[in-house]
C-alpha positions in Angstrom: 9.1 -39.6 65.4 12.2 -41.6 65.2 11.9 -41.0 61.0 11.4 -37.4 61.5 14.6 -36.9 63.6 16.7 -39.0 61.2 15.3 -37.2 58.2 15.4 -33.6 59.8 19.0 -34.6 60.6 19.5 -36.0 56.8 18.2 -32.2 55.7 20.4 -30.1 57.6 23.6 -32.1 56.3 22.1 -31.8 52.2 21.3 -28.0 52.8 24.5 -27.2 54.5 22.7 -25.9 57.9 21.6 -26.8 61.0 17.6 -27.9 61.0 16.6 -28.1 64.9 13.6 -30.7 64.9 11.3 -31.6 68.0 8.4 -33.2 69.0 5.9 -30.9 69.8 2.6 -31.8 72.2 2.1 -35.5 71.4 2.6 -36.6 68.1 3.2 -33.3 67.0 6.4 -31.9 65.7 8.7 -29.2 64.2 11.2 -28.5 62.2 13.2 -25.2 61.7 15.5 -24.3 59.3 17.6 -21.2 59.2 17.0 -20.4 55.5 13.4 -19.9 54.1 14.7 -21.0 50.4 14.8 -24.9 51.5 11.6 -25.5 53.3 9.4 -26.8 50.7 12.1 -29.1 49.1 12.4 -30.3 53.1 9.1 -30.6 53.3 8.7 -33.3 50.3 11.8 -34.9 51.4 9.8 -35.5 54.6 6.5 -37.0 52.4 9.0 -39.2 50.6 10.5 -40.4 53.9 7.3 -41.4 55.2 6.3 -42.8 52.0 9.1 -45.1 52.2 7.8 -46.8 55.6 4.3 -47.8 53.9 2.1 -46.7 56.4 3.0 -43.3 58.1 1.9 -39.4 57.0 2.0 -36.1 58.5 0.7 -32.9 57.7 2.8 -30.1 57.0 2.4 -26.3 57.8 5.0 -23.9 56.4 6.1 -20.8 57.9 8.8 -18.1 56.7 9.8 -15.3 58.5 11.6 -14.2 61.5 11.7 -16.8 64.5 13.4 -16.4 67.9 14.7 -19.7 69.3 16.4 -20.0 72.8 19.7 -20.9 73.5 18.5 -24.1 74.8 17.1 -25.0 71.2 13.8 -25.5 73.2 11.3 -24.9 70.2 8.0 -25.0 72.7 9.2 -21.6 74.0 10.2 -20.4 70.5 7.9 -17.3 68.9 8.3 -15.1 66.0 6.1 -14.9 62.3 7.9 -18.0 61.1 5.7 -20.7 64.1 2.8 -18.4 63.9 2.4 -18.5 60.3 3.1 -22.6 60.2 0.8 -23.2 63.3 -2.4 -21.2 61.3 -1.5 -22.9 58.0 -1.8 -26.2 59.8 -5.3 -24.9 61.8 -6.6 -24.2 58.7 -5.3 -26.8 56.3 -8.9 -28.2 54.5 -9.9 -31.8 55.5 -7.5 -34.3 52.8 -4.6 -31.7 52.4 -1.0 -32.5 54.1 1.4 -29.8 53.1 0.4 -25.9 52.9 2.2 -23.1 52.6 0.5 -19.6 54.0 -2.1 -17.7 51.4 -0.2 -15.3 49.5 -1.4 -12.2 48.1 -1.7 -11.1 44.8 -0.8 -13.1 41.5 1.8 -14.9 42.8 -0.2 -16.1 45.6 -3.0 -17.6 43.2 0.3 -19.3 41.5 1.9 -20.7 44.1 -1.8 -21.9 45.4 -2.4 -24.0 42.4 1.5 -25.4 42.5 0.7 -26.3 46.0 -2.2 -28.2 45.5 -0.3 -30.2 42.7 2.1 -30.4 45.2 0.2 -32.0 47.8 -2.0 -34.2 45.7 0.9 -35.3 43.9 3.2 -36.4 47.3 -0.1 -37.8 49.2 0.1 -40.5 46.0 3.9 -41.8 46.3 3.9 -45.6 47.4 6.9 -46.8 49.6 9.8 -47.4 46.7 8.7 -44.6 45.2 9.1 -42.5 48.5 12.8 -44.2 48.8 13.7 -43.3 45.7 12.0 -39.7 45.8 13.7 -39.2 49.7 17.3 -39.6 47.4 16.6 -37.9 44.3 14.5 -34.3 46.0 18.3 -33.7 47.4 19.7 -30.4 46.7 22.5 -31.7 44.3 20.6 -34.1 42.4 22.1 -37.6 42.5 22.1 -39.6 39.0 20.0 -42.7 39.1 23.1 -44.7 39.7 23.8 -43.2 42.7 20.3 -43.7 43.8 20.1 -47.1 43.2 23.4 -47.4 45.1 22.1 -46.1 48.0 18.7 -47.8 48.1 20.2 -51.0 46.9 18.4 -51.6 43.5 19.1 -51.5 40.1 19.7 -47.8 37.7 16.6 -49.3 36.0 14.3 -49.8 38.5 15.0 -46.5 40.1 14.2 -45.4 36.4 11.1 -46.8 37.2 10.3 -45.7 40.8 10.9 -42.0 39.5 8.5 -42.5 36.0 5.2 -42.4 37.9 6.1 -39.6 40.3 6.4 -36.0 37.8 10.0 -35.2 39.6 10.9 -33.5 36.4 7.5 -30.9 37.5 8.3 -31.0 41.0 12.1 -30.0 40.5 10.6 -27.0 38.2 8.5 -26.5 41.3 11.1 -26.3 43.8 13.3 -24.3 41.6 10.4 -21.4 41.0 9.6 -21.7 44.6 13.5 -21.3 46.2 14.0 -18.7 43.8 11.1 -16.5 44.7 10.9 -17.2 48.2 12.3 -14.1 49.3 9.4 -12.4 47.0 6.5 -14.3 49.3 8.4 -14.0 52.3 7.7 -10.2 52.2 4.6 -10.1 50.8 3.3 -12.1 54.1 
């Protein structure tokens, strides 16, 4: 839990906006952010995270739509489409998946189905220095390598290498296609 809050915390400064995380019945959680557009790219940033410590996962539900919090930021009394939607994605994520987004109708759906499996599949195989240098490089301004290997204290080169086995360049076509039709799925749910 204690790598959730400092990465949920870590979010909401790269994205510019306040993400309110909480635990949520046992070892359980959420995380909600006040844009839609984010939430996958938050959600990876999470895998990588837990990548990074070698031995923890989590599964991850998305929701998008409207949510009513309370003014205490008390998310066990929140409601709206946006916890609905993440709380039957989760119920009805298949047995060896960890990230799901809600079924979509239409073409797009059957798109963004397919790029979500390749998603998942793809995040459940980082190891732990590829998860540190994944956590860095999934931010919303890119870093260079340089920067990267600054901040996780290794060499350009062997972030270079951390990044070669992970298909960033797919998952930041990914994450562009998917903040950029968001608003598109949002309504179609």
């Amino acid at each position: 839990m204690q790598v959730l809050e400092r990465v949920s915390r870590d979010i909401g400064e790269d994205i510019g906006a306040k993400a309110v995380f909480q635990r949520h019945r046992g070892d359980g959680w959420q995380l909600v952010l006040p844009l839609a557009q984010p939430s996958l790219r938050a959600a990876l940033r999470i895998q990588a995270a837990l990548a990074a410590t070698g031995s923890l996962a989590t599964r991850i539900g998305i929701g998008v739509g409207p949510a009513r919090i309370p003014d205490d930021g008390d998310l066990a009394a929140a409601s709206g489409a946006a916890f609905h939607m993440a709380g039957d994605v989760l119920a009805g994520l298949a047995r060896g998946t960890h990230l799901a987004l809600p079924p979509i109708p239409g073409a797009l759906g059957d798109a963004f189905a397919a790029l979500m499996l390749f998603v998942d599949r793809e995040a459940q195989g980082w190891n732990r220095t590829q998860g540190q240098a994944l956590f860095e490089a999934l931010r919303v301004q890119t870093p260079t390598q340089e920067e990267i290997a600054q901040k996780v204290g290794v060499t350009r080169q062997a972030v270079q290498s951390r990044l070669s086995g992970t298909a960033l360049d797919a998952l930041q076509e990914t994450l562009w296609v998917y903040e950029n039709r968001i608003d598109t799925i949002r309504d179609s749910l």
